[in-house]
N, C-alpha and C positions, 0 to 999 in steps of 0.2 A: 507631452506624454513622456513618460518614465522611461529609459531603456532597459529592459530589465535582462537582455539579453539572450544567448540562445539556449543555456541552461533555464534558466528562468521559465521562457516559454515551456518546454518540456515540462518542468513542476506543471506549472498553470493548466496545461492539456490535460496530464494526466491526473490531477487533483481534481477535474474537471470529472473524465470519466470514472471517477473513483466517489463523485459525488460529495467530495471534501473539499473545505478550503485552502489553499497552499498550505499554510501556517500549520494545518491539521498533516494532509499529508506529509510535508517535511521531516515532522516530531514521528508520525508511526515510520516510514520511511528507514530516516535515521536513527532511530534509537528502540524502536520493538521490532523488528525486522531482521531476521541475518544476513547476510551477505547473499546466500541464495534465493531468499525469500523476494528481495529488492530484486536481484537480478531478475528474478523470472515475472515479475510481475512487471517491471519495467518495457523488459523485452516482448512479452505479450502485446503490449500495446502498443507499441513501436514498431511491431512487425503486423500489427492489426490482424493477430492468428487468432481470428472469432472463435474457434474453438473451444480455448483456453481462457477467453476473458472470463467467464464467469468461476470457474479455479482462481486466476488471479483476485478477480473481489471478494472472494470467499478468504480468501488470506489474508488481505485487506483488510475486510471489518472482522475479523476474529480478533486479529491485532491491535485494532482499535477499539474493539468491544471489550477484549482483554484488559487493556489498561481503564479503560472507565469502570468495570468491575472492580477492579482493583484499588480503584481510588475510593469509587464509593461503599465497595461492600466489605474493603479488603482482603481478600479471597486469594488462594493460591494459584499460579496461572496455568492453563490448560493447553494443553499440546495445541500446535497449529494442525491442520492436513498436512497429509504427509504429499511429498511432492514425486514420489513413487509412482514410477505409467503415465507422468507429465512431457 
């Protein structure tokens, strides 16, 4: 078995509850994602604050629905939710 460590694990979790595959979540993550956007969505489910999870996926697949619009329709990209009353 691979060690993939304890970052690693964390991707895998949360790529997990986010219904993506590492490789997926990584790329929205890192590169459609701000700084705040990761943060909060990372920390939501690290903190398992049910609350919030479903905000967090909502940011999620916007971001990833984002870019596959964009790939396939070419389209200009659309505000995320605002993270306002979060």
């Amino acid at each position: 078995m691979e060690d993939i460590g304890l970052f690693g694990m964390i991707d895998f979790t949360l790529a997990e509850e986010l219904g993506v595959d590492v490789d997926t979540y990584n790329h929205v993550i890192e590169n459609k994602c701000t700084y705040w956007e990761t943060l909060f969505i990372i920390t939501v489910f690290l903190d398992q604050r049910t609350d919030k999870m479903d905000k967090a996926r909502q940011i999620f697949q916007n971001k990833l629905n984002d870019g596959e619009r964009n790939h396939s329709e070419n389209s200009t990209r659309e505000s995320s939710p605002s993270l306002q009353g979060v």
